[in-house]
N, C-alpha and C positions, 0 to 999 in steps of 0.2 A: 333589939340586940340579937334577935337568933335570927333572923333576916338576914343581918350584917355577917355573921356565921356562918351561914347557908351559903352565901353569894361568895367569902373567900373561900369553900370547899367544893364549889363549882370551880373555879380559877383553876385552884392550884389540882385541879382531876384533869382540866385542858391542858394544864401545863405538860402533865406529866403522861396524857397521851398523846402529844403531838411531838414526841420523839421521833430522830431519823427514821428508824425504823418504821414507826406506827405512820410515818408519811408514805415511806415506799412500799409500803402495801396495800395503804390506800390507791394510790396512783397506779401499781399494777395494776389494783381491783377496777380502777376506772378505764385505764382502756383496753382491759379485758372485754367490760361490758359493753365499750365502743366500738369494739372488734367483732363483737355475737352480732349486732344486728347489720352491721357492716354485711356481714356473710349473709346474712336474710334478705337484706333489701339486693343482692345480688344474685339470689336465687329467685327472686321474685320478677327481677328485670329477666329475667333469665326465660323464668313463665310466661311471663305477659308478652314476649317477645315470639316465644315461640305460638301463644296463642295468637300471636297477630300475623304472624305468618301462614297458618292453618289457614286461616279466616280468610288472606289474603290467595292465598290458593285456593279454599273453596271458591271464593266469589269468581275468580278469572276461569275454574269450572264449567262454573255456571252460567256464565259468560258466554263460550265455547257452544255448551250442550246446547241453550238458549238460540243461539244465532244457527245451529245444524238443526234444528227443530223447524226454523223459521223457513230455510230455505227449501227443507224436504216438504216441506208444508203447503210452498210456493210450488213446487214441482205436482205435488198431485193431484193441486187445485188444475195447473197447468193439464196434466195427465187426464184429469174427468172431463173437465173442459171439451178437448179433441178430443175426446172417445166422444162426445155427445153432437160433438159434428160431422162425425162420422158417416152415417149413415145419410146425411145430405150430399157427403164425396161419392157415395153409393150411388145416390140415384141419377148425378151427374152426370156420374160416369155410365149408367144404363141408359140413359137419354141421348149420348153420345155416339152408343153401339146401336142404337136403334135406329137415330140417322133419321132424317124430315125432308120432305120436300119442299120443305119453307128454310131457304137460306141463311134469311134473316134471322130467324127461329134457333137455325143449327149454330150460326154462327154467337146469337147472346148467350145459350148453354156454355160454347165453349170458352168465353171471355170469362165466366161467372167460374167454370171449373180452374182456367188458367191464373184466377186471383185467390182462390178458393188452395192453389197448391203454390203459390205466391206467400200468400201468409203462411203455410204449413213452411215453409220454407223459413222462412225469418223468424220462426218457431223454434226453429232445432227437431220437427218432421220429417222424416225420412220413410219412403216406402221400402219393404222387405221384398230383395230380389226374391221373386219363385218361378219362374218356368226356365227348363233348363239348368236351375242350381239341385246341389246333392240337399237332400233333405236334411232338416236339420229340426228335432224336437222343440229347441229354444225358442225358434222364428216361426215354426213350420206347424199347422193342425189337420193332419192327413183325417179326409173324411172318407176317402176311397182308393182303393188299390188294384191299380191293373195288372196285366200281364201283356208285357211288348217286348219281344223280344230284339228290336231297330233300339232302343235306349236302355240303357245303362242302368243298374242295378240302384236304387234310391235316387232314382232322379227322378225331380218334378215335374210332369208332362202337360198339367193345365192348373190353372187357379182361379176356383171362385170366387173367393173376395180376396182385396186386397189390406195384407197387412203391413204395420206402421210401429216405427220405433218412434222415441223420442230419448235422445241422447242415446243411453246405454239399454234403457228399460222400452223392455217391447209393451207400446201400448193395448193393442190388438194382432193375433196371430193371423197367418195367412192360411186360409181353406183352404187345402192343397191335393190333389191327385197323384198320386206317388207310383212309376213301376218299380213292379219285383221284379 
């Protein structure tokens, strides 16, 4: 019997809070609470989006720096390269100024030097004008300084060795004679 009692004073407590009232407050309270995480999970898209944009920009970055790494990489491999054949165009070219009285001779030096500036050519090789140009520190490695008064004041008058660009960067400077 006090079961029976208990169970219609359960009842009649729901009865008497599930007044209009006691509902519209409930229901405000409910999507109040539907409203808070609502604003969370939009500041969260909000995060995550911005971190995937970061992320997205680092990577194409890296991308970037990656692939300029690669090619200057390729360029200096290129650069040691001809500097290390260098001095075969050296002696070439002294065996040529030396001149044989073997035709034959003179003539296979100069096929061998004329393939020899053949590939420097299809290279992107280029020799540094110096006799007759004004000196210039960039191209130019003055070993010696005359006095002539017939030429012009920083002009190159003879050249030791010959020097060589490649693209914009001077591989090897040119040995240069300079008058004052």
């Amino acid at each position: 019997m006090a079961s029976k009692k208990k169970n219609v004073e359960k009842e009649t407590e729901k009865e008497a809070v599930n007044t209009p009232e006691v509902e519209a407050e409930e229901t405000a309270a409910a999507e109040a609470e539907q409203a808070a995480p609502a604003r969370d999970y939009d500041a969260e898209l909000a995060a995550e989006k911005d971190k995937y944009l970061r992320l997205a920009a680092e990577y194409d970055n890296y991308r970037r720096r990656s692939q300029k790494e690669r090619e200057a990489l390729y360029s200096d491999v290129k650069a040691q390269t001809i500097t290390e054949l260098l001095p075969v165009y050296d002696n070439l070219a002294r065996a040529l100024a030396l001149g044989s009285s073997d035709e034959a001779f003179l003539k296979g030096i100069q096929m061998t030097m004329n393939q020899l500036e053949s590939i420097f050519a299809k290279l992107g090789v280029a020799a540094i004008p110096a006799v007759g140009e004004t000196f210039d520190p960039e191209k130019h490695n003055a070993v010696r300084h005359i006095d002539d008064e017939n030429v012009g004041e920083n002009i190159i008058v003879e050249e030791f060795q010959k020097g060589f660009t490649l693209g914009d960067k001077v591989i090897r400077f040119a040995m240069v004679v300079v008058a004052n």
